[in-house]
C-alpha positions, 0 to 999 in steps of 0.5 A, a space after each residue: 534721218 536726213 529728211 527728219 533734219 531738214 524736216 526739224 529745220 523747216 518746222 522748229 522756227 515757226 513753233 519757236 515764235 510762236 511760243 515766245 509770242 504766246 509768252 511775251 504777248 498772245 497767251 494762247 492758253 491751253 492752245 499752245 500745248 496743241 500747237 507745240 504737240 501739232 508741231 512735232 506732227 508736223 516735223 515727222 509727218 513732213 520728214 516721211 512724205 519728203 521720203 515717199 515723194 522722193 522715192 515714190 510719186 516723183 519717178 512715177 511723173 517722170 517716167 510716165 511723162 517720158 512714156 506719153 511723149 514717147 507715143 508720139 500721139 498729141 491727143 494722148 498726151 494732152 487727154 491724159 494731163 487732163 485727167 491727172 490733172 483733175 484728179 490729183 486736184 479734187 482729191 488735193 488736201 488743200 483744195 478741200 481745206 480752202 472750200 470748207 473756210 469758204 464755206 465757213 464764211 460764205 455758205 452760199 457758194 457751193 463746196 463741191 461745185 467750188 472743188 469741181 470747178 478748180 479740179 476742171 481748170 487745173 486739168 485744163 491748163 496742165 493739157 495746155 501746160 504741156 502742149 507748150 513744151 510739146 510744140 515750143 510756145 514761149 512761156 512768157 507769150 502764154 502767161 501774158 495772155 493769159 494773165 490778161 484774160 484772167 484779169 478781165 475776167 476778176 474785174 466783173 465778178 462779185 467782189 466776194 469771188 476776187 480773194 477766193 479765186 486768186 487763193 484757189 490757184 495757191 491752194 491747188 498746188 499742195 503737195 501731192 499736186 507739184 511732185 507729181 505734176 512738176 515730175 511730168 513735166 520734166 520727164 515730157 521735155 526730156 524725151 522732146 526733141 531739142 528740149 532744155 531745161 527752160 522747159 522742165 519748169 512752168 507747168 506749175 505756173 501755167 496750171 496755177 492759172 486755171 483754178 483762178 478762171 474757173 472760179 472766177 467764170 463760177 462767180 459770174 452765176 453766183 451770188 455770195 454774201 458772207 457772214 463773220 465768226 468768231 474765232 474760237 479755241 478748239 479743245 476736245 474735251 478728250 484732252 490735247 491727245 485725244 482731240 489728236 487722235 480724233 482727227 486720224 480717221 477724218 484726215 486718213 479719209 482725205 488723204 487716201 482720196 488723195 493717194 487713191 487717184 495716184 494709185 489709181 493713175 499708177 497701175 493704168 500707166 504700169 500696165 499701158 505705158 511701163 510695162 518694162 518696170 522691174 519688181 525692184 522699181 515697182 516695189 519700192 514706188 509701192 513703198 514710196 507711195 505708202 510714205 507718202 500717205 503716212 506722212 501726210 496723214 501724220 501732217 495734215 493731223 498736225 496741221 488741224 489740230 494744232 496749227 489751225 486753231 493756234 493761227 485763228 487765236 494768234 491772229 485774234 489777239 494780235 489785231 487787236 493789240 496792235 495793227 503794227 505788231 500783227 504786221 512784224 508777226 505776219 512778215 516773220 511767220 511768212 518768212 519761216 513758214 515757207 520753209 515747212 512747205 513740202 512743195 517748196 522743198 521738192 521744187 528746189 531740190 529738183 530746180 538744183 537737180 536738173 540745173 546741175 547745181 547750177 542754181 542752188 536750192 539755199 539761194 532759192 530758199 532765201 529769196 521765196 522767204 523774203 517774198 512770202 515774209 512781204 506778202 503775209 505782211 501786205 496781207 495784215 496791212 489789208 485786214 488791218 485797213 480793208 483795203 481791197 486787193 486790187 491795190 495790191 495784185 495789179 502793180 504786182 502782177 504788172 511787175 512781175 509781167 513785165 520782168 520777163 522779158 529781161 529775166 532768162 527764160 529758166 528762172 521766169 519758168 521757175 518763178 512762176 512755179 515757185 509762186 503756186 509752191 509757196 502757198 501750200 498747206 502751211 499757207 492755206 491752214 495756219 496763215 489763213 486762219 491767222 488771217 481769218 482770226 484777225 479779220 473776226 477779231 477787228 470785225 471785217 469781212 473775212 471773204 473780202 479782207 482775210 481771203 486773199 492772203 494765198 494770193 499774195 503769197 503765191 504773187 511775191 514769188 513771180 517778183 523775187 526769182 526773176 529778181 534771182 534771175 537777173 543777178 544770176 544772168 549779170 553775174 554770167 555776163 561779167 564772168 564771160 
């Protein structure tokens, strides 16, 4: 009933703007009663994953982290956060919805080599994520040069690539993803010698990176041109309840490929790395992991077949009423749907944890709406007036660089992995097509002017936690 409550919460102020926008100025017909069914999805879906994630993937990353670290062999270790990290990716809900509007839109560049390539650079950058809690390099140091490198690479890729790279790194870190990879993270600097917990964050960060190389090293081969749709209303001629019912066997597929390699990586690790876990432990992971599949099976239906098709209309019919009302729609949907992001309430919850209250989940919550609520509005402006992201990623990335080296450590780390939890599910279905809708509606090109959006919204972040950080530290500093 907690989870259901914070679930509620997340969920019912989106669905209220929503429909008094559908009131007052975008009817959306029919749409709105898929939406408002989708909805009440959503808030029951969300509410059984938080369950299961707390109760199931979370303690099997933390105690598989803390096993590997205790080999003692670095190999192992960077090998086995390879290979979590590449499987947990390809079978990412989130990643498989940003390939297929991708691919709606630019059917020359390949869905599968697309998902294969993300996974790759994923999985690369968690064996480096945790090389460098192993062997103490600065976080800052990495995200610099790294970031440099990646910027190096976007300036001579086809520009049909830029948006879609930077969406990759957003989209990758869903919410099967951050619980684990961020709970395996925490459990390796818990067991190092002299770890803290400026330690425990980052990984996220620094995995969110890769996805963005990879595809950017994938448009240099590639030649992508796109095309437009029009943005259509999706009603099942079964009725709003049958057009539900259809989606549960796609969606139970995506989301058992998705559990399976946990499942998978569960049984490898009890019966190599925990042997010691009593039948209690292991039942209730068993039964925190059938949560999460309900859940998100309940979510992610929800998602299709109510806020998908409700976001493309919105955005259409907005775009062109008024280039100033789809900027004040997109700033307060950003605001509200961070907060049905599940990513976004794990990754609070165990900032607060491991801080020891020290830094509170509410204060957090605050500061990524008003982060996200801004980048969905830059977004608008883009797709209103076709200006290219460059305008927007360079002086915001510099910003965000350059406050690391006055923000504390612990909240750059959280920073940067509040940047990939914000743009979740909710990012990468409903304010993408709301993106999407908009682009078709005033004619754009959706690969350059709607794709981008992830981008942004996992950038604002980096910006508004350092910002965090640095009261927090001048609020130390006048205590002491």
């Amino acid at each position: 009933m907690e989870k259901l409550k914070e679930a509620a919460i997340s969920v019912v102020p989106v669905m209220v703007l929503v429909w008094l926008l559908h009131l007052l100025i975008a009817p959306l017909d029919k749409t709105i009663w898929q939406f408002m069914v989708g909805g009440i999805l959503l808030i029951i879906g969300l509410a059984i994953f938080l369950l299961g994630a707390e109760i199931g993937i979370v303690p099997i990353g933390q105690r598989a982290g803390s096993a590997l670290t205790a080999k003692r062999n670095l190999l192992i270790l960077l090998l086995s956060g390879f290979i979590i990290g590449f499987f947990i990716t390809i079978a990412e809900p989130d990643v498989h919805v940003l390939a297929q509007q991708v691919a709606d839109v630019a059917p020359q560049i390949n869905r599968l080599a697309l998902v294969i390539m993300i996974a790759g650079g994923v999985g690369i950058f968690v064996a480096i994520a945790l090389l460098r809690i192993v062997i103490q390099l600065p976080l800052p140091f990495m995200l610099l040069i790294f970031y440099t490198l990646l910027f190096v690479c976007a300036s001579i890729v086809p520009v049909e690539f830029l948006g879609v790279a930077f969406d990759a790194g957003g989209a990758t870190t869903g919410p099967m993803t951050v619980p684990f990879i961020m709970a395996l993270g925490i459990g390796v600097a818990a067991v190092r010698a002299g770890g803290g917990i400026d330690d425990s964050f980052g990984l996220i960060g620094l995995a969110s990176i890769g996805p963005v190389l990879a595809v950017l090293f994938l448009g240099m081969f590639s030649n992508a041109e796109s095309h437009v749709d029009e943005a259509a209303e999706i009603i099942a001629d079964t009725g709003i309840f049958g057009h539900f019912w259809e989606l549960v066997p796609e969606v139970a597929y995506e989301v058992g490929m998705a559990i399976a390699p946990l499942v998978g990586l569960f049984i490898l690790f009890r019966i190599i790395l925990l042997r010691k876990m009593t039948r209690y432990r292991l039942t209730r992971t068993a039964i925190g992991l059938a949560y999460t599949f309900i859940g998100l099976v309940i979510f992610f239906v929800g998602v299709k077949g109510g806020f998908i098709p409700a976001g493309t209309k919105l955005g259409g019919i907005l775009a062109v009423k008024n280039g100033g009302l789809l900027f004040c729609t997109g700033f307060m949907l950003g605001a509200l749907a961070v907060l049905a992001e599940p990513a976004v309430w794990v990754l609070t919850n165990q900032v607060e944890q491991v801080s020891s209250g020290t830094v509170k989940s509410r204060v957090i919550l605050g500061f990524l709406c008003f982060g996200v609520a801004l980048a969905v509005g830059l977004a608008m402006i883009r797709v209103s007036s076709g200006l290219s992201l460059w305008f927007f990623i360079i002086p915001g990335y510099a910003i965000a660089l350059g406050l690391m080296y006055f923000c504390p450590p612990m909240f750059t780390a959280i920073a940067f992995d509040s940047g990939g939890v914000a743009s979740g599910p909710m990012a990468s279905t409903f304010i993408l097509s709301f993106a999407l809708g908009a682009s078709s509606s005033l004619g754009g090109n959706p690969v350059t002017d709607a794709f981008g959006v992830i981008a942004l919204i996992a950038m604002t972040p980096l910006i508004a936690i350092q910002l965090l950080g640095l009261i927090y530290a001048h609020k130390a500093r006048r205590v002491s």
